[in-house]
N, CA, C and O of each residue as an XYZ file, in Angstrom:
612
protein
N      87.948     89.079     89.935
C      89.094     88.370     89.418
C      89.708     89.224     88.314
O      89.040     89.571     87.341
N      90.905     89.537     88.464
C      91.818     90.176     87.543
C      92.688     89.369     86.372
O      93.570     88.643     86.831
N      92.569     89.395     85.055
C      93.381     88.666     84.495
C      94.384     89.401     83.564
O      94.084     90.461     83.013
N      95.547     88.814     83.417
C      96.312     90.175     83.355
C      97.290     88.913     82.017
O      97.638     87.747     82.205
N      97.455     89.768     80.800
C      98.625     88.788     80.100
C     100.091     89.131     80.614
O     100.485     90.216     81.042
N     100.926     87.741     80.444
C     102.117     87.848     80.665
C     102.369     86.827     80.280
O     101.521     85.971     80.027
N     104.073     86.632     80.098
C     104.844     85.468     79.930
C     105.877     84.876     80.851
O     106.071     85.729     81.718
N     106.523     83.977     81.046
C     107.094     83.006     81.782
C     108.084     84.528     82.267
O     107.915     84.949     83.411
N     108.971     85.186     81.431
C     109.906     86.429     81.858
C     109.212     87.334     83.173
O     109.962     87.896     83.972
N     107.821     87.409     83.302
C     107.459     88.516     84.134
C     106.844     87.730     85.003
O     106.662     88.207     86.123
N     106.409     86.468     84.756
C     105.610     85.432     86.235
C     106.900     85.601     86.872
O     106.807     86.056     88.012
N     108.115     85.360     86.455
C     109.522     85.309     87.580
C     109.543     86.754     88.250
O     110.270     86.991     89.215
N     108.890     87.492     87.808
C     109.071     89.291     88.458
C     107.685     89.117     89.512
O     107.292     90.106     90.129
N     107.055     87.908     89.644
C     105.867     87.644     90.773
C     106.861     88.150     92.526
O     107.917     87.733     93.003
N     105.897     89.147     92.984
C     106.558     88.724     94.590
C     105.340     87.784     94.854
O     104.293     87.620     94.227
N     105.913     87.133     96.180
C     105.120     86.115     96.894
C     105.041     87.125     98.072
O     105.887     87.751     98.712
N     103.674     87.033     98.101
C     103.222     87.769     99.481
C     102.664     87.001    100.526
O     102.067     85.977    100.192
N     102.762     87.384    102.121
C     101.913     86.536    102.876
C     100.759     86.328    102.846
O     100.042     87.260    102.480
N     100.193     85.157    103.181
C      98.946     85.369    102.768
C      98.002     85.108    101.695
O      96.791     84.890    101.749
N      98.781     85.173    100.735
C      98.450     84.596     99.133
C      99.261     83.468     98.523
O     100.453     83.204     98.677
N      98.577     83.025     97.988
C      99.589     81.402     97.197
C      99.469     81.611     95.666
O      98.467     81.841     94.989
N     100.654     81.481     95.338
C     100.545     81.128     93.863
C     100.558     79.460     93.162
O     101.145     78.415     93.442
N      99.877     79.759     92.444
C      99.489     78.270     91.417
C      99.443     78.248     90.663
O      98.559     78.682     89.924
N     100.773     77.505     90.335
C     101.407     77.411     89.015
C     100.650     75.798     88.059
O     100.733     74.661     88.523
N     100.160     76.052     87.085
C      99.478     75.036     86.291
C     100.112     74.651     84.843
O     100.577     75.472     84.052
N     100.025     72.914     84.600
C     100.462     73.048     83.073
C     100.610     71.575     83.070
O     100.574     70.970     84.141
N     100.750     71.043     82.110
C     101.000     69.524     81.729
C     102.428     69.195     82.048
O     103.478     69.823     81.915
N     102.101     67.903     82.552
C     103.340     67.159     83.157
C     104.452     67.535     82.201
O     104.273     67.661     80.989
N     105.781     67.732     82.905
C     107.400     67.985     81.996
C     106.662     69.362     81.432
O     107.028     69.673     80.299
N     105.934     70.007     81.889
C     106.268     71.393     80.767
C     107.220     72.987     82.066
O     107.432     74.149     81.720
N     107.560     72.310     83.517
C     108.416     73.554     83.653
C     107.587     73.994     85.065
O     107.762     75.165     85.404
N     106.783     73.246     85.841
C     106.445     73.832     86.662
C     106.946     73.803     87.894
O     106.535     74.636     88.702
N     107.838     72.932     88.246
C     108.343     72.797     89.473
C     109.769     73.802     89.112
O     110.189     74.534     90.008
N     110.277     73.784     88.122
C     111.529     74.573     87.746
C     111.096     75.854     88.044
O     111.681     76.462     88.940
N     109.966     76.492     87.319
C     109.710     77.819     87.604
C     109.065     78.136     88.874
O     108.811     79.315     89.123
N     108.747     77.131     89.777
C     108.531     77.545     91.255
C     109.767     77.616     91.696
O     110.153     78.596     92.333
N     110.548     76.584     91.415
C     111.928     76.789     92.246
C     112.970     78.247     91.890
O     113.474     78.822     92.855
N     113.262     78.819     90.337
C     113.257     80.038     90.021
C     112.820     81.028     91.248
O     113.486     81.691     92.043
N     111.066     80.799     91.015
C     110.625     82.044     92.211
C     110.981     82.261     93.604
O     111.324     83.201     94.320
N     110.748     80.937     93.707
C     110.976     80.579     94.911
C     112.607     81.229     95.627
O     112.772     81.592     96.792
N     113.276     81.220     94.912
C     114.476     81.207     94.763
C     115.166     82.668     94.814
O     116.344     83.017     94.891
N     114.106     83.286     94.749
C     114.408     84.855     94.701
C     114.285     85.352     95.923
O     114.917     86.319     96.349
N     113.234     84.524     96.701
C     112.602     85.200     97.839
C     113.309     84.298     98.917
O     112.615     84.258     99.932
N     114.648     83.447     99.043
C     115.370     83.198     99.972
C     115.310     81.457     99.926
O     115.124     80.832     98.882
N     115.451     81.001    100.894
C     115.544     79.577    101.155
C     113.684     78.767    100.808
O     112.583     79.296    100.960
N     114.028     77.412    100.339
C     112.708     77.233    100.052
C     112.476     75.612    100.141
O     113.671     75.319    100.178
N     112.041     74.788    100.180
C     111.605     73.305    100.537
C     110.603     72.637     99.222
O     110.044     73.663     98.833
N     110.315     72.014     98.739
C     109.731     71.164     97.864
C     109.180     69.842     98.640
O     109.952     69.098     99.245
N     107.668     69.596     98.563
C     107.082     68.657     99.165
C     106.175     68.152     98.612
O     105.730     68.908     97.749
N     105.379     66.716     98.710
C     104.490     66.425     97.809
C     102.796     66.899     99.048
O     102.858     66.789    100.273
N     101.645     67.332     98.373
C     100.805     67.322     99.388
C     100.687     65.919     99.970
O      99.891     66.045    100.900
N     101.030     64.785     99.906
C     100.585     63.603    101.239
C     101.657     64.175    102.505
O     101.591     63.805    103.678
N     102.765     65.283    101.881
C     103.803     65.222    102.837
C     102.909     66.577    103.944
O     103.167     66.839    105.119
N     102.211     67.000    103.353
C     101.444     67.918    104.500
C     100.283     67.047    105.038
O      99.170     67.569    105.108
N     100.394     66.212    105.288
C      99.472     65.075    105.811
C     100.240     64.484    106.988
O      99.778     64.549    108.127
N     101.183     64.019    106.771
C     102.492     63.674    107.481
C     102.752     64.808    108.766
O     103.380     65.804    108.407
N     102.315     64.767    110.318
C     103.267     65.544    110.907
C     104.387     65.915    111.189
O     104.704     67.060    111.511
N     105.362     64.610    111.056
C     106.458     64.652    111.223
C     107.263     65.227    110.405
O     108.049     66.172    110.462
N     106.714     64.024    109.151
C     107.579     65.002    107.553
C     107.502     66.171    107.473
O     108.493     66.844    107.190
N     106.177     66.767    107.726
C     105.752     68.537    107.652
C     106.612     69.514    108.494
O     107.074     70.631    108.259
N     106.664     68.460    109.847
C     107.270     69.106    110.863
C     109.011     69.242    110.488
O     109.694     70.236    110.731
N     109.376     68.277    109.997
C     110.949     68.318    109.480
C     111.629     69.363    108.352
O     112.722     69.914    108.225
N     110.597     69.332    107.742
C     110.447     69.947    106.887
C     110.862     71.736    106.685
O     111.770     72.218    106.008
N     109.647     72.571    107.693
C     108.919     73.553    108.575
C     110.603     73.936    109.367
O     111.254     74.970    109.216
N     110.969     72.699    110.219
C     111.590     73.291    111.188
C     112.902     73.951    110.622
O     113.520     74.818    111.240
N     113.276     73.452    109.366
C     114.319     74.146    108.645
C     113.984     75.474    108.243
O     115.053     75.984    107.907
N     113.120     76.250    108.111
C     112.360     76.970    108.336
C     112.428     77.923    106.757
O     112.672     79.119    106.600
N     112.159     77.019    105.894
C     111.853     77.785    104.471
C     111.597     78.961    104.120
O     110.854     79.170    105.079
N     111.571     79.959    103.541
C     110.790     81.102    103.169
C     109.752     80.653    102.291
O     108.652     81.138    102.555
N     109.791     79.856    101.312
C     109.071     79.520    100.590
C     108.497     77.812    100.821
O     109.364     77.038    101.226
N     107.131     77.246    100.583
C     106.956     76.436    100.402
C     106.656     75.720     99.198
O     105.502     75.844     98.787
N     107.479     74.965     98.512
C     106.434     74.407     97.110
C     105.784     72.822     97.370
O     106.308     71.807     97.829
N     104.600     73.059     96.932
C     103.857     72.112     97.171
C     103.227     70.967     95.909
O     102.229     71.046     95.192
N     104.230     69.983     96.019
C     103.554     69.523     94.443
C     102.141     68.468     94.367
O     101.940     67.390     94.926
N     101.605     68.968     93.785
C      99.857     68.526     94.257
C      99.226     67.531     93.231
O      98.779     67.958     92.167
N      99.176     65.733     93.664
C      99.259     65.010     93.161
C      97.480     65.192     92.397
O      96.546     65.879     92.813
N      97.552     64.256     91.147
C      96.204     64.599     90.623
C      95.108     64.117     91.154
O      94.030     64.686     91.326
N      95.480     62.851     91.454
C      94.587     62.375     92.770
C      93.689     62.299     93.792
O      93.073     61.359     94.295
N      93.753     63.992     94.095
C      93.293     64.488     95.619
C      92.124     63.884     95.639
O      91.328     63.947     94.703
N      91.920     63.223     96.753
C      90.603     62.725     97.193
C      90.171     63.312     98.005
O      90.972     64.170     98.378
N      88.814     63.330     98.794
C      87.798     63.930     99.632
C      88.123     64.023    100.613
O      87.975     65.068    101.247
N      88.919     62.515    101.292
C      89.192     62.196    102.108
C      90.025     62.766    102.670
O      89.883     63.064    103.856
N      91.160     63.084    101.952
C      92.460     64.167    102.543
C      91.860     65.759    102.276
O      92.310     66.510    103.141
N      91.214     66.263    101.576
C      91.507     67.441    101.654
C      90.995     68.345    103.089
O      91.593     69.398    103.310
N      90.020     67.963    103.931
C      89.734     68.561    105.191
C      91.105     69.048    105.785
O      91.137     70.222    106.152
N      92.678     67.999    105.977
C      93.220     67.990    106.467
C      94.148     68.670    105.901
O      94.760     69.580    106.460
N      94.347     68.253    104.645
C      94.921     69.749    103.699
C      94.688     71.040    104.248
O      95.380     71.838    104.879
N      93.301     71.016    103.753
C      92.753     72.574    104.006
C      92.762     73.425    105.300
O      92.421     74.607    105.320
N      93.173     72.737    106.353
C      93.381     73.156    107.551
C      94.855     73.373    108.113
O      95.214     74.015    109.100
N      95.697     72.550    107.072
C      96.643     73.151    107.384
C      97.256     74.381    106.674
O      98.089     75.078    107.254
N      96.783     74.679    105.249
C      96.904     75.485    104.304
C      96.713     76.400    104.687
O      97.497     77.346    104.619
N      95.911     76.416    105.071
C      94.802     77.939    106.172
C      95.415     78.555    106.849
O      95.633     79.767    106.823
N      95.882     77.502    107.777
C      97.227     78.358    108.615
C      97.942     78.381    108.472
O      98.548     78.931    109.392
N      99.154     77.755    106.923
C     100.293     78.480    106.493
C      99.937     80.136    105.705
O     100.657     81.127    105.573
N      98.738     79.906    105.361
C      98.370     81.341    104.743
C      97.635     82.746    105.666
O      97.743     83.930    105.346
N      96.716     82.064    107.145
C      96.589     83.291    107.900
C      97.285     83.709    108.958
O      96.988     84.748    109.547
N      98.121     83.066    109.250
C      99.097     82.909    110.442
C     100.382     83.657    110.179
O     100.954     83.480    109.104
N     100.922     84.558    111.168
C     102.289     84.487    110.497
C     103.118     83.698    111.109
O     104.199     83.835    110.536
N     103.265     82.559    112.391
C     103.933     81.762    112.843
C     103.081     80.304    112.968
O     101.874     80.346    113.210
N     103.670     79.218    112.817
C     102.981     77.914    113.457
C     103.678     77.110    113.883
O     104.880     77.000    113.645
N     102.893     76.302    114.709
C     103.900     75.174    115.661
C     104.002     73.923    114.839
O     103.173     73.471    114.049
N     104.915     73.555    115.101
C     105.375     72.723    114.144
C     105.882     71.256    115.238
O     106.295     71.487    116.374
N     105.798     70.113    114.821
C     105.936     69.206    115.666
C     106.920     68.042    115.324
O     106.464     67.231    114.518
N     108.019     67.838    115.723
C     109.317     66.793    114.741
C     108.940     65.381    116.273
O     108.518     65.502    117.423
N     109.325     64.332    115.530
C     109.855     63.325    115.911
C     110.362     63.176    117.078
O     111.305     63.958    116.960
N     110.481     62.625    118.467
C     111.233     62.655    119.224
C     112.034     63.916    119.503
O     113.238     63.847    119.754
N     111.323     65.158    119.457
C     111.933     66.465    119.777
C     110.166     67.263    120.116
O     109.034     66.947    119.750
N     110.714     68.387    120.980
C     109.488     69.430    120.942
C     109.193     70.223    119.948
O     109.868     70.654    119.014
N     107.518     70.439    120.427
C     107.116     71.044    118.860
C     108.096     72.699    119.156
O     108.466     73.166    120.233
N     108.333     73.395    117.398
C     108.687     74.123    117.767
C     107.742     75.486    117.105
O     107.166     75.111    116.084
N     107.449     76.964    117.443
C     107.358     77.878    116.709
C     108.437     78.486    115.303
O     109.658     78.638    115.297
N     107.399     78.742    114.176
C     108.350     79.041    113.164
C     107.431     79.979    112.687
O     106.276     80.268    113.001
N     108.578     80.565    111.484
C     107.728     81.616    110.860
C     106.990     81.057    109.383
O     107.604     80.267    108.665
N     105.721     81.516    109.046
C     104.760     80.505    107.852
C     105.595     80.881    106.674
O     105.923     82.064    106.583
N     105.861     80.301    106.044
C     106.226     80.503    104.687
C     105.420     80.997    103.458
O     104.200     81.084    103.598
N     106.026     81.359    102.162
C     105.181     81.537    101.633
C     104.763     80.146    100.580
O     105.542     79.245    100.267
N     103.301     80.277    100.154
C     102.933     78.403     99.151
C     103.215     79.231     97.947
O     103.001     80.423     97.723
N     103.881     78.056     97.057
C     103.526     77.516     96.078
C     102.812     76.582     95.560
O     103.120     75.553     96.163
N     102.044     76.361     94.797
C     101.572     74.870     94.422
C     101.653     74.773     93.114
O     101.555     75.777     92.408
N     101.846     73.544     92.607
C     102.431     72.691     91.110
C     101.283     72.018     90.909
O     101.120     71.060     91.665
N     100.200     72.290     89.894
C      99.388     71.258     89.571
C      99.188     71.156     88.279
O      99.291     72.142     87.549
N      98.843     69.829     87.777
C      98.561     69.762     86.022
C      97.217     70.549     85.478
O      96.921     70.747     84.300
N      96.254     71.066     87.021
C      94.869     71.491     86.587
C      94.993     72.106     87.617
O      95.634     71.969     88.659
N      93.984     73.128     87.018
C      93.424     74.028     88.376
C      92.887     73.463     89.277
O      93.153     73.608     90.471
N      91.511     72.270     88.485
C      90.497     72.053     89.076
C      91.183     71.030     90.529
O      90.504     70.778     91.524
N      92.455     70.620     90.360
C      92.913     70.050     91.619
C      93.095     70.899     93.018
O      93.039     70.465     94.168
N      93.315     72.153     92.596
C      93.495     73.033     93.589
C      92.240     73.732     93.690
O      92.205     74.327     94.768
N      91.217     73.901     93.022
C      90.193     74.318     93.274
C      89.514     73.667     94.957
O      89.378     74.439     95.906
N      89.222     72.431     95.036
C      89.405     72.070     96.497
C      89.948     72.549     98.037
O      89.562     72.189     99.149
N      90.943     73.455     97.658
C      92.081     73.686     98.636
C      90.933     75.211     98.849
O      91.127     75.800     99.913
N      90.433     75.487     98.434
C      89.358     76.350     98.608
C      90.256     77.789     99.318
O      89.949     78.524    100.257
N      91.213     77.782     98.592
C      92.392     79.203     98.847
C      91.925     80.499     98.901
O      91.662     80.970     97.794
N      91.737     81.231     99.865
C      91.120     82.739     99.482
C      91.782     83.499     99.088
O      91.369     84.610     98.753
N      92.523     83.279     99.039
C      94.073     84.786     98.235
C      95.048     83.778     96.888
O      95.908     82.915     97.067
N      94.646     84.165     95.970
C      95.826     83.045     94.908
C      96.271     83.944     93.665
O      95.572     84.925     93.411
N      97.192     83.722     93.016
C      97.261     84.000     91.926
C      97.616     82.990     90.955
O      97.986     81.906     91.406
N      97.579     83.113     89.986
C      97.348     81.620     89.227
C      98.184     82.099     87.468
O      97.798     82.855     86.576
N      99.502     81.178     87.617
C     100.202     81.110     86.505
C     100.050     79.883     85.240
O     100.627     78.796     85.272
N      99.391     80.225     84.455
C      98.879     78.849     83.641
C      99.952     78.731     82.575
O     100.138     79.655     81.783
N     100.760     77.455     82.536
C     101.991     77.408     81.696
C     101.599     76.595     80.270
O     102.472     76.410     79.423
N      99.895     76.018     80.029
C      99.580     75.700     79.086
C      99.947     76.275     77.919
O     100.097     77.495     77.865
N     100.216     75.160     76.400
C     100.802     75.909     75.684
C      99.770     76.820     75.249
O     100.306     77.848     74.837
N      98.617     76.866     75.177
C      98.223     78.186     74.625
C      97.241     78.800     75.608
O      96.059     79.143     75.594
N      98.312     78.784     76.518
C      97.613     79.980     77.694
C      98.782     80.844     78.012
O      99.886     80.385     78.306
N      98.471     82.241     77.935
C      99.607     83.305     78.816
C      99.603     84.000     79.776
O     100.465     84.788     80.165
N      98.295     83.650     80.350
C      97.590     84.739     81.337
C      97.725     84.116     82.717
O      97.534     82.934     83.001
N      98.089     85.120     83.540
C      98.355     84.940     85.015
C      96.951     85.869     85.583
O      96.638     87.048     85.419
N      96.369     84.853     86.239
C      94.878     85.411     86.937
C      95.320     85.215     88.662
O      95.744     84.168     89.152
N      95.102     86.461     89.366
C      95.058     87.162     90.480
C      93.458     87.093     90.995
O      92.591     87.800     90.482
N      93.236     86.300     91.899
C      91.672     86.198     92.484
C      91.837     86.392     93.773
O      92.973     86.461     94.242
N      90.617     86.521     94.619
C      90.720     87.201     96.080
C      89.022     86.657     96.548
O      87.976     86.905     95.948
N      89.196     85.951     97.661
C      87.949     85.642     97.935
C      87.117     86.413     98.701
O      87.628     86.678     99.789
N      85.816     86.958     98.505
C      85.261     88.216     99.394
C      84.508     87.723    100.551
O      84.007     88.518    101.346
């Protein structure tokens, strides 16, 4: 694990790569969905969703079929046991895949290209679950400055 200082000016100089998710952390109202949308925002078209909405096929699928570059994922504090299997399986394959099928409502499923994640959480330890092997991690706490880059072996 690499930890590297920086401030809010150079997390926006983050590329999003395939494959890896960034996770952005910090107390409620302090800027985290703004500064995903910023990033997000650099790297082309992008979608905002809550995780029950990746639970949802349809919603996911509606979502997907507009076909984002970016995904942000805002990740309620909540997470229970119960959902994350289903989380984690779909996460997996927005992050090892470079296309997935995607399935809407009264239409056929369609192929798209994976986007890249974001995720918004007040704690790490919520995303710790999502058991991510590629992340980098922007902590917007007020007295944190450090953006940590981890890689699972």
């Amino acid at each position: 694990m690499t930890i590297e200082s920086t401030d809010v000016n150079q997390t926006l100089q983050l590329q999003l790569t395939r494959g890896t998710a960034l996770l952005i952390i910090g107390p409620q109202g302090c800027g985290k969905t703004a500064l995903a949308q910023r990033i997000a925002g650099q790297h082309g078209t992008f979608q905002t969703i809550s995780d029950r909405d990746l639970l949802s096929v349809f919603r996911f699928g509606n979502v997907m079929a507009e076909e984002p570059n970016t995904l942000i994922v805002e990740v309620d504090c909540q997470i229970n046991a119960r959902r994350v299997p289903v989380d984690l399986e779909r996460i997996h394959e927005l992050l090892n895949k470079p296309t997935i099928l995607v399935e809407r409502k009264m239409k056929w499923p369609i192929e798209v290209r994976a986007p890249h994640l974001i995720f918004c959480s007040e704690e790490l330890a919520n995303l710790a679950t999502l058991q991510l092997p590629r992340y980098t991690v922007v902590d917007l706490a007020p007295t944190s400055t450090a953006t940590t880059t981890a890689s699972a072996h």
